[in-house]
N, C-alpha and C positions, 0 to 999 in steps of 0.2 A: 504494500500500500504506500503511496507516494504520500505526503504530507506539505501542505500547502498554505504558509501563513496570509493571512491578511488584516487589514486593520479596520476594523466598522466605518462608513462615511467616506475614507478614501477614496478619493476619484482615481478611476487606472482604465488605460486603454483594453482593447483587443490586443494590439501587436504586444503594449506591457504584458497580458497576460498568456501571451502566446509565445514570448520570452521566456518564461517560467519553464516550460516542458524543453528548454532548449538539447536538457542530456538525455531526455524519453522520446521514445517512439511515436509522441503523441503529437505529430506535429501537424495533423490533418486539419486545416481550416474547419473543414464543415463538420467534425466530429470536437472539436474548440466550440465553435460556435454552436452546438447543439448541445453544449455541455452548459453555457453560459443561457439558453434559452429557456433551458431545465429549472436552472437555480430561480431564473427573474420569475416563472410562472409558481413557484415556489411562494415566492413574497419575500426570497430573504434578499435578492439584489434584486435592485432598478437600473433601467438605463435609460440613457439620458441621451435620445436625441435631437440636434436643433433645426427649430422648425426652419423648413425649406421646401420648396416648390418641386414637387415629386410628382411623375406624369404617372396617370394611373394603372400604366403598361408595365413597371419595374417597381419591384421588389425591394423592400431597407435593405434587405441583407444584402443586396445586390451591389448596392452603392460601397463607394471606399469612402475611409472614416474619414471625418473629418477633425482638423482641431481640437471642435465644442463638444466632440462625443465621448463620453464615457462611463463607467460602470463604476456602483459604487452598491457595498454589502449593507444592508440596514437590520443585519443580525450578528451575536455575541456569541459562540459556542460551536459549535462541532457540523459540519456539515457535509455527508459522506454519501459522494455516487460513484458508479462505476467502483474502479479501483485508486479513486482519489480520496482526500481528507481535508477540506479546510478549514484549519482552527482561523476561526475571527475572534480579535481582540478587541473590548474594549476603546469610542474612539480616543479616549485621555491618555493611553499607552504610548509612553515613548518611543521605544526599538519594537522592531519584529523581529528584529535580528535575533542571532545566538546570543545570550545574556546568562549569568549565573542567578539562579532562582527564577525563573521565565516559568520554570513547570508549575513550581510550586503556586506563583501566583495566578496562574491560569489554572489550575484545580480548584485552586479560593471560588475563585469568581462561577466556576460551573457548580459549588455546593453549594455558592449563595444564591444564586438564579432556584437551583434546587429546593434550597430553603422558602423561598417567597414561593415560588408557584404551588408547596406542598401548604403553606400558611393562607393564602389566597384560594386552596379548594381546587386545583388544577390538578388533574389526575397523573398526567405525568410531564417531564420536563419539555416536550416538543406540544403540549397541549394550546398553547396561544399562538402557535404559528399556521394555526387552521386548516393552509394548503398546503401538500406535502406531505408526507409521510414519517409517521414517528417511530416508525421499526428501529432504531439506532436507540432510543429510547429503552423501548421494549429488551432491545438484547444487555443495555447497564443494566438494568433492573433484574435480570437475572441471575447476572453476576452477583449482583448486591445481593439477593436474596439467598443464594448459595451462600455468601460470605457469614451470613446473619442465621441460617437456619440449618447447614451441609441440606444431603442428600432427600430425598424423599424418604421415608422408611415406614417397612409396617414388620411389626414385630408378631412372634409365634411366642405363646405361653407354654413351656414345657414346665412338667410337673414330676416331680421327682422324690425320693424316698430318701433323705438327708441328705436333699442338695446344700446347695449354697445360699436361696432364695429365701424371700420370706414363708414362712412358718404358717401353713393352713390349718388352723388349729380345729375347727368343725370338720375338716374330713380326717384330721387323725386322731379326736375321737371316738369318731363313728367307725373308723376305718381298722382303728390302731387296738393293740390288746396293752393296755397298762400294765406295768408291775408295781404291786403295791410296797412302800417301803415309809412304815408305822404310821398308814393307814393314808396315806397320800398319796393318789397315781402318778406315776414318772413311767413318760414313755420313750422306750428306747429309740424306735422308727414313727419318725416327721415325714406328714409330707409336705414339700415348697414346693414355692413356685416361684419360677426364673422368664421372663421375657427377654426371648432371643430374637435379635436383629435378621431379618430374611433377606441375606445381602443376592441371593439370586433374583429377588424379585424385578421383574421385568418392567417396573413404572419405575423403580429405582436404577436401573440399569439404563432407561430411556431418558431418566434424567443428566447423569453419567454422560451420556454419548450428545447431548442437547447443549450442556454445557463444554463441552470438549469443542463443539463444534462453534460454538457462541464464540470462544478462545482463537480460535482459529481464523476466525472474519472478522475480528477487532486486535487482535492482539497490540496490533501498533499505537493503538489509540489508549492501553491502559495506562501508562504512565502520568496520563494527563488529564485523570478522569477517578485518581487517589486508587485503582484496581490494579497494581500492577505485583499478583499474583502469578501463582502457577495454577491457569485452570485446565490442564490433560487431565482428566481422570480416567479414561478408559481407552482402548483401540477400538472399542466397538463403534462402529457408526450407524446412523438413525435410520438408513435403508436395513441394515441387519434384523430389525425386529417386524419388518414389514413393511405394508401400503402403507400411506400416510390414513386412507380410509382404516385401515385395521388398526391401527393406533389412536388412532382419534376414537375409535368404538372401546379401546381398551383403557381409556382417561375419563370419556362419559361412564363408562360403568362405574370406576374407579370411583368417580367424585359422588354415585350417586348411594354409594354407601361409606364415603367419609363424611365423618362430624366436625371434625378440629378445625375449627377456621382458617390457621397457618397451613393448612395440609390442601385445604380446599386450595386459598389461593398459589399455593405452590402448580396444583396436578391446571387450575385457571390459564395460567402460565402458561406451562408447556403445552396445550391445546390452543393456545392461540400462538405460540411459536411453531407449532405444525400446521395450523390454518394456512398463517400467511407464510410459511414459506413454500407454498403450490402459486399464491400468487405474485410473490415476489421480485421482480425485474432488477436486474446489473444498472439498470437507466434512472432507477426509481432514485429522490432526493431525501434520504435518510437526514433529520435534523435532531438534535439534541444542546437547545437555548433558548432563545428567548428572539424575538423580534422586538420587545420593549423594554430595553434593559435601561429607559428612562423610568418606569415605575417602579423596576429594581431598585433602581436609587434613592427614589423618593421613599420607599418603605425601610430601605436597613436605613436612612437617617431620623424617620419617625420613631425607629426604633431603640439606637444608640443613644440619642437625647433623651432626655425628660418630658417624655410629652404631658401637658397636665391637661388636653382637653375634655378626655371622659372624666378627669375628675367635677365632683360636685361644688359647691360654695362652701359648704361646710368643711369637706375636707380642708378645701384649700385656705378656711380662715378670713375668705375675702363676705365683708358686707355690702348690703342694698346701695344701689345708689336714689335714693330718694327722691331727687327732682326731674330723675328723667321718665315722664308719661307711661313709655311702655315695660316699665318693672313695677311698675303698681301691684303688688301681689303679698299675699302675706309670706311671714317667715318659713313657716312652714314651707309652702314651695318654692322661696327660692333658696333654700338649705339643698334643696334634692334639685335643683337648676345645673345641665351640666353648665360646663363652660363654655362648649362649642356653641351650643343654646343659647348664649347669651347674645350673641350678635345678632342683631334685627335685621327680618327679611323685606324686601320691595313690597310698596304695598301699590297696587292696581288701582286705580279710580275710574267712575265713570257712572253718570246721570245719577249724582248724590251717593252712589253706592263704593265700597269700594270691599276686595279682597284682598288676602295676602299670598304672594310667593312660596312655592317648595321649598325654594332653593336659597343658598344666600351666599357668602365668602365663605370658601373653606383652605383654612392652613394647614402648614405641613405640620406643622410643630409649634406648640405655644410652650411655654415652660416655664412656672409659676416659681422662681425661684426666692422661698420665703425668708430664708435666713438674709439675702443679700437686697432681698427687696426691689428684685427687676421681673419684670416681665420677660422674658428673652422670645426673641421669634425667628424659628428656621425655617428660610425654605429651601428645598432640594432642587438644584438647577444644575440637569445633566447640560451643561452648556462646557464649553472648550473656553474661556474667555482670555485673551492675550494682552499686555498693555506694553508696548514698545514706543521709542522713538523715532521718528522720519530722520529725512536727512538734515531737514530742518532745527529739527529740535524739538520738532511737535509730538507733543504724546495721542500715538493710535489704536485705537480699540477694534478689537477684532473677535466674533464667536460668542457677543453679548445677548442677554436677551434684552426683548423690546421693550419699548416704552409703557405697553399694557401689562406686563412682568415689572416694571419698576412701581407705574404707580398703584396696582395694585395688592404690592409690600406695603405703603404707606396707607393704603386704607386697613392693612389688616394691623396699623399699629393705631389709625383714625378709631375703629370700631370699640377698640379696648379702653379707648386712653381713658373715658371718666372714669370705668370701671377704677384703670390701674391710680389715676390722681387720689379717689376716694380713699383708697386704701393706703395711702403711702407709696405707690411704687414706681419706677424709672420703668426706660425700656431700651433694648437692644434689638438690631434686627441686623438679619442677614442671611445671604445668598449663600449657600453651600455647596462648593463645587467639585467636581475630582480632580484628581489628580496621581499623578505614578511616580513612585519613589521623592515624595515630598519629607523634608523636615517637617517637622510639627514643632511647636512651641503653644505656651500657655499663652491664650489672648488678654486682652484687658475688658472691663465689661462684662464676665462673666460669661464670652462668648464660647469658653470653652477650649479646649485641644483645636493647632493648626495654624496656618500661616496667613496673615493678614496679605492680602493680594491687591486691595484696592478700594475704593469705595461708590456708589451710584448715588447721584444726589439730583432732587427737580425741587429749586429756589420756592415755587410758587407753595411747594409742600410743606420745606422746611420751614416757611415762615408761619405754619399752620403752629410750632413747636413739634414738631416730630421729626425724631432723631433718622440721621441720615443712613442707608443701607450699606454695613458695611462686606463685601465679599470676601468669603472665607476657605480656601483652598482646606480640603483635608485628603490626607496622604490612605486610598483607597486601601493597601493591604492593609494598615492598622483598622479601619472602619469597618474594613470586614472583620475580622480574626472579632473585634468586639461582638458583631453581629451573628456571629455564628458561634457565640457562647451563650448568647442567650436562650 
């Protein structure tokens, strides 16, 4: 299996990508390009090309590239067709190159994608990429569950006259002839009873040979994926026990007199690893990541932080604000007020009537910090952002987000602020962005771990007294390693 890096968002040609196979066999244009039309119908790349005056006689493909044309990945994880692999990176990643620790931090990042989509109710790791196929899925997760449970097993109760086993004591009274010794029966022959492992057993041997074979189509890929075991367990292979009809008749019976849950989903497994591999094609686009490794983000930073929004008012110590209209409520309810709740939604008007809004602002992160008496407010912005100088002298921003991301920070520090003046307290706000192999330091503000990068400011805001957005680089392998201790 060839292994193939790339980096998310990257723009790269055809002929760049056509470069890559320069020492393989694979130099076929239309077998390239039928490679690259696989992945875009996929959803994990797009391409990009610009508009122009095409007669309706000829073909895109037909044209040579232009310039403006190119391809870019808009997924984070493992991508495997034919006899290819492309791990995509992260787009905050610096090298793709060889690096020391490269593995390890690209394992982080496929347990934490793993983590959020098992926390979000997503059944397996290729489950939000919809188009495509998550067979690549399908075969970690069997490794994994090998790792976590071995083999399938059904065990044979042999019963025996002083075995080794536990001690059947109602059939070696009934069974057994006592010797009396001053007037208390002691008997010489016990029967036990031993549960022995049926290592012939042929769903166990089918597992054996399923996994061997799983080993065999991924190998390459374990290292980078925390599996890099020895999974041979057998010569036997999965044609040796049959049609895949006869095995698949020999796992439905199987499951229909197992009880154990862990056993059911094991024998679950391997009936749908013999399903699909009758249907399964060399062409097909095996995915294992995430096409939205922006709500990855936003969730391990909800998570790392202190979020205090489901907290109540009472927890949080914080009292009414009395003069404002819509908290007119007794204490009682707003003790059990969460906090998210407390920001007022749009209200609708029209011919004297008026209703209110679903919906209203929602942050990523508020953080009720009571001992220091700030408000702090995060939000998670998978954004790239750069600040360099021209040639001028001029400082340039690049990879920012908009103006509706800036001032949309400042109403989520608008919406809070009588609450936070009533009670005593300041506020901090900021943009959290990644970052790869970043120092960290302690900020000032209470912002927390990372490195001060820069700041977003709109005058007409600030003059409102709301503090300015400061952006906060934090160095991704620490933010995870925190995130997947939780």
């Amino acid at each position: 299996m060839q292994i193939i890096e790339f980096k998310e968002q990257e723009h790269f040609t055809f002929w760049h990508f056509k470069n890559m196979f320069r020492n393989t066999g694979m130099l076929n244009d239309d077998k390239l390009r039928d490679i690259l039309k696989r992945l875009e119908l996929s959803h994990c790349l797009k391409h990009h090309i610009p508009v122009m005056d095409i007669p309706d006689d000829i073909e895109v493909d037909m044209l040579s590239e232009t310039n403006n044309e190119y391809y870019k990945f808009t997924f984070v994880g493992i991508i495997k067709i034919k006899s290819l692999a492309f791990l995509v990176y992260p787009k905050y990643w610096r090298e793709t190159k060889k690096e020391v620790g490269k593995v390890d931090k690209f394992t982080q990042i496929l347990a934490v994608i793993d983590k959020y989509n098992k926390s979000t109710k997503i059944s397996d790791i290729g489950a939000d990429t919809i188009y495509g196929e998550s067979r690549l899925s399908n075969l970690i997760y069997l490794l994994q569950d090998y790792l976590s449970n071995g083999l399938y097993s059904n065990e044979e109760s042999l019963i025996e006259i002083n075995g080794e086993g536990q001690i059947l004591w109602e059939r070696t009274i009934d069974e057994s002839s006592p010797y009396m010794n001053n007037g208390v029966p002691v008997y010489l022959d016990m029967y036990t009873q031993i549960n022995i492992l049926d290592e012939s057993d042929i769903i166990r041997r089918l597992h054996a040979a399923i996994i061997t074979e799983v080993d065999n189509e991924i190998n390459a890929l374990l290292d980078y994926i925390n599996l890099d075991f020895d999974f041979h367990l057998t010569d036997e292979s999965i044609s040796d026990f049959g049609t895949n009809d006869y095995l698949l008749y020999l796992l439905d019976r199987e499951l229909s007199r197992q009880f154990i849950t862990k056993k059911q989903t094991m024998l679950a497994n391997m009936k749908n690893y013999i399903e699909k591999s009758d249907r399964n094609s060399d062409d097909s686009v095996q995915l294992y990541g995430t096409t939205n490794f922006n709500l990855v983000w936003e969730k391990v930073c909800a998570e790392v932080y202190q979020n205090s929004l489901d907290m109540d008012m009472n927890s949080l110590g914080l009292h009414k604000v009395f003069f404002d209209e819509k908290l007119e409520m007794s204490n009682h309810l707003w003790g059990k007020l969460k906090l998210s709740n407390y920001v007022e939604k749009p209200l609708w008007i029209h011919a004297g009537k008026k209703t209110e809004a679903k919906g209203t602002l929602v942050l990523d992160v508020l953080e009720v910090d009571t001992e220091a008496k700030v408000f702090k407010i995060f939000d998670a912005k998978y954004y790239q952002i750069n600040f360099k100088e021209n040639a001028d002298g001029c400082l340039v921003v690049s990879g920012q987000p908009g103006v509706s991301d800036i001032t949309k920070q400042y109403l989520y520090q608008l919406a809070y602020k009588e609450l936070a003046e009533e009670n005593g307290y300041k506020f901090s706000n900021g943009f959290v962005i990644p970052k790869d192999d970043l120092i960290e330091e302690e900020l000032f503000d209470g912002l927390g771990k990372g490195q001060l990068l820069g700041k977003a400011k709109m005058q007409i805001l600030s003059n409102l007294g709301l503090v300015d957005i400061t952006v906060i680089g934090r160095d991704c392998y620490t933010i995870f390693k925190q995130y997947l201790q939780y």
